[in-house]
Backbone bond lengths (Angstrom), bond angles and torsions (degrees), N, CA, C in turn:
res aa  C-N    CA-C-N  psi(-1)  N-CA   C-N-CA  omega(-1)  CA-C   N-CA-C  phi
1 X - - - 1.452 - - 1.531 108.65 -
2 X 1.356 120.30 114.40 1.482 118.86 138.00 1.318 132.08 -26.00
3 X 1.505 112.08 128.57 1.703 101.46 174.82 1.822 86.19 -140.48
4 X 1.151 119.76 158.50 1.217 140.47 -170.97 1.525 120.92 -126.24
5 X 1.495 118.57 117.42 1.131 102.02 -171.22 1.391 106.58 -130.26
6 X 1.700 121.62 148.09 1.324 114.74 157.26 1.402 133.08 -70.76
7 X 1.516 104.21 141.90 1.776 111.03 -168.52 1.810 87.36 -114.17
8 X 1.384 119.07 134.56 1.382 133.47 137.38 1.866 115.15 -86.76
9 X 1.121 123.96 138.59 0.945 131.86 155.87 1.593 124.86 -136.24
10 X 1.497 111.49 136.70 1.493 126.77 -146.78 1.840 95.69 -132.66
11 X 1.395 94.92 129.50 1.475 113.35 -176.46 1.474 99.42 -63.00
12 X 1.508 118.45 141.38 1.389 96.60 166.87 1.529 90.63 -153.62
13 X 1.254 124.33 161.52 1.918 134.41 176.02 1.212 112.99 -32.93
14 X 1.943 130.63 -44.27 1.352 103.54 162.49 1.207 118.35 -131.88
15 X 1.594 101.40 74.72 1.923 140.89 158.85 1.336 92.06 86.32
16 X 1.387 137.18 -142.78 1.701 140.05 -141.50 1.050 105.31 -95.49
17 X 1.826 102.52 141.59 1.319 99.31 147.93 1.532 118.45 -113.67
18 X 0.967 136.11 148.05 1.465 135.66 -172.97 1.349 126.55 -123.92
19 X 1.579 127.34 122.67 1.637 134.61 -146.06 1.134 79.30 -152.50
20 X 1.510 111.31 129.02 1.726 142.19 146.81 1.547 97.06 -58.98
21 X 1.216 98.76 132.52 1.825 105.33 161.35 1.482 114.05 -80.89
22 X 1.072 110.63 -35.05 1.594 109.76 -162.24 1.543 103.17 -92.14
23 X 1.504 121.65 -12.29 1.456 124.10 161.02 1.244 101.81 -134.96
24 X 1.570 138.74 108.53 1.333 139.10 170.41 1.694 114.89 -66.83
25 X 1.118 104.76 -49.86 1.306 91.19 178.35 1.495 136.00 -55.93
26 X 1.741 98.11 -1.71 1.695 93.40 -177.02 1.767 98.73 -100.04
27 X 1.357 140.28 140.12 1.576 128.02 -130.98 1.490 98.05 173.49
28 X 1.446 138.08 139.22 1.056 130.08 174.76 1.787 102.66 -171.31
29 X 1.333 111.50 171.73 1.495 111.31 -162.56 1.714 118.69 -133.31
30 X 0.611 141.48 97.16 1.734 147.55 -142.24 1.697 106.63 -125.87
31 X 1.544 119.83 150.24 0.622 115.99 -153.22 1.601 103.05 -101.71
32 X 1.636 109.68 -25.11 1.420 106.56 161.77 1.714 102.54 -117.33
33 X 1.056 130.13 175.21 1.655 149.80 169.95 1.689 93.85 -43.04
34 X 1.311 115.30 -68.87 1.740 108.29 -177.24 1.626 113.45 -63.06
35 X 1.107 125.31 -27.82 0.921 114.97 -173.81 1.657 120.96 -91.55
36 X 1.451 95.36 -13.49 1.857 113.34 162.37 1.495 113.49 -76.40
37 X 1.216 122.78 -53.58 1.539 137.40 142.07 1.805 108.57 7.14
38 X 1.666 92.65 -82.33 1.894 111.99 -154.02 1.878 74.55 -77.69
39 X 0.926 158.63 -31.43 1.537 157.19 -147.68 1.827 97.85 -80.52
40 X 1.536 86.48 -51.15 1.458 113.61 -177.20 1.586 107.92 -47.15
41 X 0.889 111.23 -65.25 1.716 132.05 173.97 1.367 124.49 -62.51
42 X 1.090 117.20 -39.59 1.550 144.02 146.33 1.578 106.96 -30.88
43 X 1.060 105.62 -53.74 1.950 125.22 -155.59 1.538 92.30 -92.91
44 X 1.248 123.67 -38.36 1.330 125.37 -169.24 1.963 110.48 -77.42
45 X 1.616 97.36 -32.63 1.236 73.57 -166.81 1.636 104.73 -97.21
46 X 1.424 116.71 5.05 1.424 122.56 140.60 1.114 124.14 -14.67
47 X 1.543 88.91 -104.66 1.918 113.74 169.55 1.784 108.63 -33.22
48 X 1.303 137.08 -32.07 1.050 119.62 -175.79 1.941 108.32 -79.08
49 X 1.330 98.56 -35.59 1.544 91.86 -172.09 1.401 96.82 -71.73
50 X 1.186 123.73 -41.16 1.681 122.35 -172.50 1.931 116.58 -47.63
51 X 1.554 92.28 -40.48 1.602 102.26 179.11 1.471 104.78 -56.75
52 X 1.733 96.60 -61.28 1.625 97.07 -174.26 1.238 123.54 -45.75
53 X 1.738 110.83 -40.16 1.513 89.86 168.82 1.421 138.26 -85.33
54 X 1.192 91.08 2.87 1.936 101.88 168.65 1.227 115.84 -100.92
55 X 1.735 117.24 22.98 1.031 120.83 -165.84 1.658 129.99 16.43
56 X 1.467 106.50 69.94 1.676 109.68 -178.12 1.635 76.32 -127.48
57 X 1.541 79.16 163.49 1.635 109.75 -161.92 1.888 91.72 -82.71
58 X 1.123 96.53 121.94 1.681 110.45 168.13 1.773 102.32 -59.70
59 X 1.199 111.20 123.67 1.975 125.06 -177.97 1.988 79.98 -80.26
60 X 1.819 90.57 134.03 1.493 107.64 177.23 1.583 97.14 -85.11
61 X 1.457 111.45 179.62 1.271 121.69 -140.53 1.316 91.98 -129.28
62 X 1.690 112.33 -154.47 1.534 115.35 176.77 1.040 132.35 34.98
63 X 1.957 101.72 60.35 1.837 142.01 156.27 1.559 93.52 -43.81
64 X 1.230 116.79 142.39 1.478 120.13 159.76 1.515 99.78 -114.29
65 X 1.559 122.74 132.11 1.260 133.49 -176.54 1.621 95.16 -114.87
66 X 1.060 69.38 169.86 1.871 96.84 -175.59 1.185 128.35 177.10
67 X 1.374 122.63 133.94 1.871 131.22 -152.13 1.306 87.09 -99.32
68 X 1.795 109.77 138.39 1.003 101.06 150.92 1.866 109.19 -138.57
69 X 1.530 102.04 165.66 1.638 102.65 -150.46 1.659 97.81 -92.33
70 X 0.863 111.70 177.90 1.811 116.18 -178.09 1.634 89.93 -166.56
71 X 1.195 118.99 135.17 1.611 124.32 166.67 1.878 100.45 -90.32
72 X 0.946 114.76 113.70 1.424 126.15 -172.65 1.659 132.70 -62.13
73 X 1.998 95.70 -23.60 1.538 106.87 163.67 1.048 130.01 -80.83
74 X 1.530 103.44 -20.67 1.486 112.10 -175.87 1.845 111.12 -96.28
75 X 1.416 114.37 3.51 1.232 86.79 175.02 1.587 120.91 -101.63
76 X 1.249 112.38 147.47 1.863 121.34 174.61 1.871 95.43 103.01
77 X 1.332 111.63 -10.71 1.551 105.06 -162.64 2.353 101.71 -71.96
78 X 0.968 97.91 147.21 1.641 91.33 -170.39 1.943 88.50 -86.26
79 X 1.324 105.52 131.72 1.243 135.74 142.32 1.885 120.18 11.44
């Protein structure tokens, strides 16, 4: 079975860091975007064999994200 997971990745001083939403604890740090990426996947399919053998229930996948906008001058200002 396929399972699908969301990746965040966050700029940081030395290049990505990368966190599953739908499992936080799986997380890793790369020095460019691809190479945080394959780290990413790397780390993921870790944590899955590790669960299995501690028999804990693998957390399902397929976070739905979504941006949302805020105009930044206008907020907190009184009316």
């Amino acid at each position: 079975m396929i399972q699908s997971y969301t990746a965040r990745y966050t700029s940081i001083p030395s290049g990505y860091l990368g966190q599953l939403i739908d499992w936080p604890e799986v997380m890793t740090e790369g020095r460019t975007l691809e190479e945080c990426r394959d780290l990413l996947r790397d780390a993921l399919n870790e944590m899955v064999l590790a669960y299995r053998k501690l028999d804990k229930e693998i957390p399902r996948g397929n976070a739905l994200l979504e941006q949302v906008a805020v105009e930044l001058e206008h907020v907190g200002e009184a009316a």
